[in-house]
N, C-alpha and C positions, 0 to 999 in steps of 0.2 A: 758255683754251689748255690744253693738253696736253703731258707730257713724251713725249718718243720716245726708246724701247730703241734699245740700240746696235743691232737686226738694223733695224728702222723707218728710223735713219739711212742704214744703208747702202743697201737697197732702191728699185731706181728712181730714182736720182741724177737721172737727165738729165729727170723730169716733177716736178720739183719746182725750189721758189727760195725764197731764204733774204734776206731782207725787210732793207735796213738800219734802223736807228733808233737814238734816241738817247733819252737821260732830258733834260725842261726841269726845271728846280728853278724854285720860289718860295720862298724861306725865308720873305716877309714874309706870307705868302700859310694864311690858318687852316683853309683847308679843304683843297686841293690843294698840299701842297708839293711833288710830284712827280709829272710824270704823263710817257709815252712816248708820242713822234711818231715814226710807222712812216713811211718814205720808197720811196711804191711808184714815183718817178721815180728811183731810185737804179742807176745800171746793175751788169749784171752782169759777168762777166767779156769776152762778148762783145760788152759797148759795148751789151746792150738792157736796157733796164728790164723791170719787172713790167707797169705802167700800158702801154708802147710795145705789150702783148703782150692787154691787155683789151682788150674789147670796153665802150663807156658807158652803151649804149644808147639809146635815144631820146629825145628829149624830153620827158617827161611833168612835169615839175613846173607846177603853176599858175604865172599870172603875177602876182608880188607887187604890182601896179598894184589888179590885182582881189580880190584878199584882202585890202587895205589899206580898197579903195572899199568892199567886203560887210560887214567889218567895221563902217563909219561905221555902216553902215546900220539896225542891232538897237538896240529901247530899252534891253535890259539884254545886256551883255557880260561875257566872261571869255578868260583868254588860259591855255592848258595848252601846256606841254613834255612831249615825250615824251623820261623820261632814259636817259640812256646809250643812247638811239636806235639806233644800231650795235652796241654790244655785246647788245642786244637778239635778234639778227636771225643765228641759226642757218648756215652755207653747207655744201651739200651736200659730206659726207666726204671725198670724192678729188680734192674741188678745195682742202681743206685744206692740201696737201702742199705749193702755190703760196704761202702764210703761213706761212712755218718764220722761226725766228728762233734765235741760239744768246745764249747768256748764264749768267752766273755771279756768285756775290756777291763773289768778291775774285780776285784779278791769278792768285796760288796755287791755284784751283781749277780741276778740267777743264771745258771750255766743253760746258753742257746745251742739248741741243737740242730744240724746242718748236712745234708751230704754233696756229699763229690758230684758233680754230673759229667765229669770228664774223667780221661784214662789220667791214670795218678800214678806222678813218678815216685817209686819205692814198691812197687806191685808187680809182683812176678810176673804176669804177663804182658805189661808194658811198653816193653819192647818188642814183641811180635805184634803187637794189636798197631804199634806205629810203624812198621814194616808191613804189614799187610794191608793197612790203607793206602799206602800209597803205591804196591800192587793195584790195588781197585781201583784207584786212580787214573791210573796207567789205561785197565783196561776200560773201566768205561767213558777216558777221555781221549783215549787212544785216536782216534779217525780224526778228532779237531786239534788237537797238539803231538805233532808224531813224534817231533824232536825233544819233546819233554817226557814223552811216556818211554821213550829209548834210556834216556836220562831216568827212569825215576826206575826202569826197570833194569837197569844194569849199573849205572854208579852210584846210585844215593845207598849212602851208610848210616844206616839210622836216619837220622833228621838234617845228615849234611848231604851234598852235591858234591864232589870232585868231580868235572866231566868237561869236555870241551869240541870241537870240531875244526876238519881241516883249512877251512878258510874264514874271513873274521866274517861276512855276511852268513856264514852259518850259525857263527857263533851268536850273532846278534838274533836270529831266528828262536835259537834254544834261548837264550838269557829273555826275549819276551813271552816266550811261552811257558816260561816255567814261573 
C-alpha cells in the first residue's frame, strides 16, 4: 500500500471507497499474531458495498474433484503454495483509489490515509483475478517452463499445486520450474 497526500485525499471523492477492516490477533499464534481482514461486503454510506459494485468474473477455476483425481494419478508427487498469492498480484493504478483504507497507531494521532496496490483478500473478485494470472502465466511463460505451465494450467487450485510426474527426474524438472 501507499500513503496519500492531503491533495490525493481530497481529489475525486466520489471515484474512490474506503474499505472497512479490522486487525484479528493471535497472541498464541508464532508466526502470525496479527494480520487484517479487509471487509469488501462492508457498506457505504449509501447502504452499497465495494464487492455489491464488482464485477467476479467467470468461472474459471478447475474443479477440485479433478486436481484431486490427477493428482492420484503421478508416481512421484509434490504439493507447492503460491505465498501471499494476493499480495503478489499488482491492480491497475486508478482502480487503486477503490482500496483506500485510513488508519493510525494510537487514538491521539490524525487518521492516515492509504490504498491497497494489490488484489485484496475479502473482494469478490479475487479469486478469479488469482486464477487468471496464473493462466497468463502459463501462457506467456509457456515455451521456457512447459512443465510448470502444464502444472499451473491444469492442477493449481487457487494458490496451491497438487501435481506431480511419472519419473523423479521429471518431477525434479517441474519442482525447479515452478
Amino acid at each position: 500500500m501507499e500513503q496519500l497526500t492531503s491533495a490525493q485525499v481530497e481529489e475525486s471523492p466520489d471515484t474512490c471507497f474506503y474499505l472497512p477492516h479490522h486487525a484479528v490477533i493471535k497472541l498464541d499464534s508464532l508466526t502470525t499474531k496479527c494480520r487484517v481482514v479487509f471487509d469488501g461486503s462492508g457498506k457505504d454510506s449509501s447502504g452499497v458495498s465495494l464487492n455489491d459494485r464488482l464485477h467476479i468474473g467467470p468461472p474459471i477455476q478447475r474443479d477440485l474433484l479433478g486436481v484431486c483425481l490427477r493428482f492420484r494419478q503421478h508416481q512421484y508427487v509434490l504439493c507447492a503454495d503460491v505465498e501471499k498469492m494476493f499480495r503478489g498480484i499488482k491492480i491497475f493504478k486508478p482502480h487503486t483509489n477503490f482500496q483506500r483504507i485510513v488508519w493510525r497507531k494510537t487514538e491521539n494521532e490524525p487518521l492516515l490515509h492509504f490504498r491497497l496496490l494489490t488484489v485484496t483478500y475479502g473482494l469478490a473478485p479475487s479469486p478469479f483475478l488469482a486464477v487468471r494470472v496464473l493462466k497468463q502465466l502459463a501462457d506467456d511463460h509457456g515455451h521456457e517452463y512447459p512443465a510448470a505451465a502444464h502444472a499451473l494450467l491444469h492442477d493449481a487450485y487457487v494458490d496451491d499445486i497438487p501435481t506431480g510426474a511419472n519419473t523423479f527426474e521429471e518431477l525434479m524438472i517441474l519442482k525447479d520450474e515452478l
